[in-house]
C-alpha positions in Angstrom: 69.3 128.4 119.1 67.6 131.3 121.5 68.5 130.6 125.1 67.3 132.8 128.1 69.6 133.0 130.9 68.4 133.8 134.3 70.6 135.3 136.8 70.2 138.2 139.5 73.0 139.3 139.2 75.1 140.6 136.0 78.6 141.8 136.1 81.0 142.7 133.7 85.6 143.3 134.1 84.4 146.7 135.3 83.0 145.5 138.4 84.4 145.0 141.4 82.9 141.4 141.1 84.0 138.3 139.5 82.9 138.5 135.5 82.4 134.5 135.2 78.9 134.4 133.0 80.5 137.7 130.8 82.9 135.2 129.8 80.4 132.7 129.3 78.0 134.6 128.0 80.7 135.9 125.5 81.4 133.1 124.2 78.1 131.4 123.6 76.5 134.9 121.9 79.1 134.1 119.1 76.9 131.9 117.6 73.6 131.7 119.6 71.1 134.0 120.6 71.2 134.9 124.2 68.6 136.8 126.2 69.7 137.3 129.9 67.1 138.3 132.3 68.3 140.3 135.4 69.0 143.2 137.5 70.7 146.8 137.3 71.9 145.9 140.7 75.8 146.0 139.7 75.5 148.6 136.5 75.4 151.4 139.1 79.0 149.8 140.9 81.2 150.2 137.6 84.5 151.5 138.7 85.9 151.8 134.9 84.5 151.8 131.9 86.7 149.7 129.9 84.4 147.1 128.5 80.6 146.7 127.1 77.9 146.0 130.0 76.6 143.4 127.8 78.7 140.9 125.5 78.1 141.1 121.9 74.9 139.3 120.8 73.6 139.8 124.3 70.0 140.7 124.9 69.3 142.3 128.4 65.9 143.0 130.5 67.0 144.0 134.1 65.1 144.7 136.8 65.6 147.9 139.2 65.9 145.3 142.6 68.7 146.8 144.8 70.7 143.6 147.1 74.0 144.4 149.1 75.9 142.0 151.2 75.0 144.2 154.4 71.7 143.2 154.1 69.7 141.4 156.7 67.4 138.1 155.7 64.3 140.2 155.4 65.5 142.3 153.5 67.2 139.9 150.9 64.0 137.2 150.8 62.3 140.3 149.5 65.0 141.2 146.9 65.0 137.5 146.2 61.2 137.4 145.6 61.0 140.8 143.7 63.8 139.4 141.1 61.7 135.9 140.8 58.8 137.6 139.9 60.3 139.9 137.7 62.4 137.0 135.8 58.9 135.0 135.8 56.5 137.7 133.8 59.8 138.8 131.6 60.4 134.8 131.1 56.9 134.7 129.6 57.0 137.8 127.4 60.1 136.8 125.6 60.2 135.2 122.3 60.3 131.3 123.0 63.5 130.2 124.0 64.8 126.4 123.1 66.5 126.2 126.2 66.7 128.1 129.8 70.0 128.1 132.2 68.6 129.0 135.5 71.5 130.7 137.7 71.7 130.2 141.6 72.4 132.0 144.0 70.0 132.5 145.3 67.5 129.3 144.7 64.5 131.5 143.7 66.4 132.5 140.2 66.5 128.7 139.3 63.0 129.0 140.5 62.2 131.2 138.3 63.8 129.8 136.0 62.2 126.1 136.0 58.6 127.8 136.4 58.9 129.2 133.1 60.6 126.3 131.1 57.4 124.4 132.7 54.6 127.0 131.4 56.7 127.5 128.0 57.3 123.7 127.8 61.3 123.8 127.3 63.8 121.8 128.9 65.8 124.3 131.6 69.6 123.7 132.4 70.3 124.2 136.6 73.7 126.2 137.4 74.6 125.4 140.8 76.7 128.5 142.2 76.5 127.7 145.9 74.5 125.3 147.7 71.3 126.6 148.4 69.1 126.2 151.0 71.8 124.4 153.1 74.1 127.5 153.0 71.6 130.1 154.4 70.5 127.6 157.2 74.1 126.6 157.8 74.6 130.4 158.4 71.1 130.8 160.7 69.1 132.8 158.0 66.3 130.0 158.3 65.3 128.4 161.5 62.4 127.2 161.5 62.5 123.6 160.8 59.2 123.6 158.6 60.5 126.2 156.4 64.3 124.5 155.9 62.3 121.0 155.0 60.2 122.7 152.4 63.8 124.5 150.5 65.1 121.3 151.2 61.7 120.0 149.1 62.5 122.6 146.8 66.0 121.9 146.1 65.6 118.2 145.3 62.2 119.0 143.1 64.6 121.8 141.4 67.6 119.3 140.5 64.9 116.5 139.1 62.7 119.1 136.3 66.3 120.4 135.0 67.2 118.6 132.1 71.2 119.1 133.3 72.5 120.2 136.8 76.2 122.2 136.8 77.5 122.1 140.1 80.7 124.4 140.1 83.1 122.2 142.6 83.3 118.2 142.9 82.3 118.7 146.6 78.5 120.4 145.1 78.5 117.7 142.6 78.7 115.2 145.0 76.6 116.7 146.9 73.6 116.9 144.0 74.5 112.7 143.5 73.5 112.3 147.4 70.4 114.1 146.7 69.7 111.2 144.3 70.5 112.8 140.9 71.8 110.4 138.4 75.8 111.0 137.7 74.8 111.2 134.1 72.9 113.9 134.4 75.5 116.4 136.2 78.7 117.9 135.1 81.0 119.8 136.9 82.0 123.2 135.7 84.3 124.8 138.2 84.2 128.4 138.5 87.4 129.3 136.9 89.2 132.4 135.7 89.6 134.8 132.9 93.2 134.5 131.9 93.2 137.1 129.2 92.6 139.4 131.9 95.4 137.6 134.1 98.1 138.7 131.7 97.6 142.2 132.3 99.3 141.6 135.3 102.9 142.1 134.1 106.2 142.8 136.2 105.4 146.5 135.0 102.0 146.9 136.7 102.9 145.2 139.2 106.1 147.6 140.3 103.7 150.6 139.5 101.2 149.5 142.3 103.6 149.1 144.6 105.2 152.3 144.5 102.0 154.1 144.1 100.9 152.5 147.4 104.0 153.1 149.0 104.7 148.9 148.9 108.1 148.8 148.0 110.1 146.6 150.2 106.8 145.1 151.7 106.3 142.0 152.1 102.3 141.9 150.9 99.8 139.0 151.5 96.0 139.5 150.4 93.0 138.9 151.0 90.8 139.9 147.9 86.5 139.3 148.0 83.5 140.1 150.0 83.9 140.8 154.3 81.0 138.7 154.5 79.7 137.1 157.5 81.2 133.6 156.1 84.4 134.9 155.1 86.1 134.5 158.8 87.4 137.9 158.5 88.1 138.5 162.2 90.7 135.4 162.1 92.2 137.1 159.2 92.6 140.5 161.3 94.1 138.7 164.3 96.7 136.5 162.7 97.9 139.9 160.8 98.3 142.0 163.9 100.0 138.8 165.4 102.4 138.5 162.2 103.3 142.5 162.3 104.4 142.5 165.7 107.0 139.8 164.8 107.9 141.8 161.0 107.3 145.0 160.8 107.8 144.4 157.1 104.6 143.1 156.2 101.3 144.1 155.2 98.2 142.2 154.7 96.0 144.0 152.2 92.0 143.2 152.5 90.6 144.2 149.7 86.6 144.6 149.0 83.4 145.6 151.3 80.9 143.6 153.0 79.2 143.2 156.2 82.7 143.2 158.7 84.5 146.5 156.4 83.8 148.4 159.5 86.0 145.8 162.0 88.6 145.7 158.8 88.5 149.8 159.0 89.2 149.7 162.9 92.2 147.1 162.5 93.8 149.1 159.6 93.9 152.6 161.9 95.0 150.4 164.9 97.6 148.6 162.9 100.1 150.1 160.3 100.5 146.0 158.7 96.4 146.4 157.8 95.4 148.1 154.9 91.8 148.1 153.7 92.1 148.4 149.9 89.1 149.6 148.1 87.2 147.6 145.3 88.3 147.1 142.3 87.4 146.2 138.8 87.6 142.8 138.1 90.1 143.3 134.8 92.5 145.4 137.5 92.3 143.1 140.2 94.8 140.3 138.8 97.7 142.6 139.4 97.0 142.8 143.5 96.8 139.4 143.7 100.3 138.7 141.5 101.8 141.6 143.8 101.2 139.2 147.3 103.8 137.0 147.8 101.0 134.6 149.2 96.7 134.7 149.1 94.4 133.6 151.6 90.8 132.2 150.9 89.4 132.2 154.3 85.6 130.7 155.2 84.1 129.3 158.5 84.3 126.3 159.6 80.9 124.9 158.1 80.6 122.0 155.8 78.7 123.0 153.6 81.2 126.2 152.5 83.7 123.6 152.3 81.7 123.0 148.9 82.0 126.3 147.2 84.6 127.6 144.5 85.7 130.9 145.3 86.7 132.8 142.2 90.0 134.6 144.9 91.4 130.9 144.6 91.3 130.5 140.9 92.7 134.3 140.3 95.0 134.2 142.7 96.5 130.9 140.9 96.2 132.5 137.5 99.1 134.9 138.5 101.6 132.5 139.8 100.5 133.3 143.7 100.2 130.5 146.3 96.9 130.1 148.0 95.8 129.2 151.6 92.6 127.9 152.3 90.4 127.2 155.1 87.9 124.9 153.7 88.3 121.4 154.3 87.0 120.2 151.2 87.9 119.9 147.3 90.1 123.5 147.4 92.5 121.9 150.2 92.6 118.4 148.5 93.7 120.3 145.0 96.0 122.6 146.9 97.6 119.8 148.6 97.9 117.1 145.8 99.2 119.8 142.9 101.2 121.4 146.0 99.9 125.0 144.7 98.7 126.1 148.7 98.1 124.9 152.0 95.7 124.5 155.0 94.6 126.1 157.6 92.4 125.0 159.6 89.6 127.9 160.1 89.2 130.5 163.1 92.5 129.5 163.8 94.4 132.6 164.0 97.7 131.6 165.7 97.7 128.5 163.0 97.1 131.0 160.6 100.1 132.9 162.0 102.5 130.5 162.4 102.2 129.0 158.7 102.3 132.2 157.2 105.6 133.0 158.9 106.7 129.4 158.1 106.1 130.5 154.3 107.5 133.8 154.5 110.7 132.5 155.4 110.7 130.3 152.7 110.4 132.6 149.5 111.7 130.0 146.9 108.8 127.4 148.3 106.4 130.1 147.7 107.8 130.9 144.1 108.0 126.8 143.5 104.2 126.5 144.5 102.9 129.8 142.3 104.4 128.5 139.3 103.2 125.1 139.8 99.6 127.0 140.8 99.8 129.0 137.3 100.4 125.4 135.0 97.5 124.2 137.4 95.5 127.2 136.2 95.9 127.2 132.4 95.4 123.4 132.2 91.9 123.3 134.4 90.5 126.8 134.9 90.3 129.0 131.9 86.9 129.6 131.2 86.8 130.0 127.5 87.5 126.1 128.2 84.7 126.0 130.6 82.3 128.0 128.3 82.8 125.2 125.6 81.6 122.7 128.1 78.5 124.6 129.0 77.9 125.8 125.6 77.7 121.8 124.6 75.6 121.0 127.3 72.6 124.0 126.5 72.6 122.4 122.9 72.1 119.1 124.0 69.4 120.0 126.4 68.0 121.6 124.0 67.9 118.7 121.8 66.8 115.4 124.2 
């Protein structure tokens, strides 16, 4: 079977980005042929060189279309547009594909993607990564109200053509149901984890990061992911400073780039309990998170991030450290029910405070709710599981 996968964005373990369709992708190659249609836009961020770019078996036509997270709306609807094109006329020129798996984010790949399995006359499988357009007009990206009705239009049109829609969190799938999409045609694949690359985080690596950083006797909590406008960073920055003046012990590592990395830079030479940690590759980054004593996977209070499935949560779980979330959604409902985190309520910083020091002061509830976290994570989020599942639904899309 040829499928054509389109995505903006390709990553691979050497990115400081999570890998999710490398797994997938790996897997299905095996024994289908896979053409992925993309952009260059993460090839140039490699921080190792560890692994392929491309699985095995993978076929690759990338587009040169920059994107960043600093980026302002103009300047991503035209990065957006150039990539939709692009995927369109390369979505065309391939051989004929027996099924497509259309990516979002952003809503102009599955675009894309649905154009072309309507000129080519192929069924086309809808991967729902975040929930597009609601998230950019949640965050004020789109306001005019003629524009957010057409997405809106554009959305539901999107979800009926696909022959399958994979939301990745019960909250999106939900969500696609309200639209009005039959139950039987969605299933939920959750984002997940790579727990081969989990287990290089041993007791070993783990010591060596801490004396190389000069950790030793620190107690560490992390933040690992984007500084993105969403990512209620300056809550983050406040409960630390709050939390250092009462221990001088701890450190709160932030870890990635974004839009805020310049208010994260300020706070780390004002405070000696901030660090700003630089990228790193995603096969690297499983030992920083197993090195915290707790994670946090912060968001603002909107409803519709309380939706998404942040790959920080899963990773952080994979390693046997506790998480706290913000969202008030499907994350805080499984970290409350398998007892594997806890809430806080968003832009709350002395909340934030205050339950951090409750934990902290409670190491074997911390240790008792990683190991819990890490069962939690081999049962539900491994993705060569997940890939099996999305594997099986492309072949029976591409049969029906």
């Amino acid at each position: 079977m040829h499928i054509a996968v389109f995505s903006q964005y390709h990553t691979n373990p050497d990115c400081p980005a999570t890998s999710r369709h490398y797994a997938l992708l790996e897997h299905i190659a095996r024994t289908h042929r896979v053409t992925l249609i993309t952009t260059s836009t993460w090839e140039r961020q490699r921080l190792t060189h560890e692994f392929p770019w491309l699985p095995a078996g993978v076929e690759m036509r990338a587009a040169a279309v920059p994107y960043e997270n600093r980026m302002g709306v103009a300047r991503r609807i035209v990065s957006f547009g150039q990539y939709a094109a692009y995927a369109v006329r390369e979505g065309l020129r391939i051989e004929r594909p027996d099924v497509i798996w259309g990516i979002s984010t952003p809503l102009t790949a599955a675009w894309a993607a649905a154009q072309v399995a309507w000129l080519r006359r192929v069924p086309w499988v809808f991967e729902v990564q975040d929930l597009w357009p609601s998230f950019p007009i949640a965050m004020g990206a789109v306001p005019s109200k003629l524009a957010q009705r057409g997405l809106y239009a554009l959305e539901k049109s999107l979800y009926q053509s696909a022959r399958h829609v994979l939301p990745l969190s019960p909250d999106m799938t939900r969500y696609v149901e309200q639209v009005g999409i039959a139950p039987e045609k969605i299933t939920t694949v959750l984002n997940g984890t790579d727990l081969n690359l989990a287990a290089r985080a041993t007791e070993e690596a783990v010591r060596a990061l801490r004396a190389q950083h000069g950790l030793t006797g620190r107690r560490v909590l992390l933040y690992a992911g984007t500084f993105g406008r969403a990512n209620d960073i300056p809550t983050l920055l406040e409960a630390a400073e709050r939390l250092f003046a009462q221990d001088a012990s701890m450190c709160w590592l932030f870890m990635g780039h974004g839009y805020h990395e310049p208010l994260v830079r300020e706070a780390a030479e004002r405070c000696p309990g901030i660090r700003l940690v630089a990228p790193q590759p995603r096969h690297a980054v499983f030992a920083w998170f197993k090195l915290a004593e707790v994670s946090v996977a912060s968001f603002l209070a909107l409803p519709v991030l309380d939706a998404n499935s942040p790959a920080k949560f899963y990773d952080s779980l994979a390693v046997g450290t506790p998480v706290i979330v913000t969202n008030d959604g499907w994350t805080r409902e499984l970290a409350e029910k398998e007892q594997v985190g806890w809430y806080v309520p968003a832009s709350e910083p002395v909340q934030m405070t205050q339950q951090l020091q409750m934990l902290l002061n409670n190491p074997q509830q911390l240790r008792a709710a990683g190991q819990r976290g890490l069962q939690v994570a081999i049962q539900h989020f491994d993705r060569q599981r997940i890939a099996t599942t999305v594997q099986a639904v492309l072949e029976k899309a591409s049969c029906l």
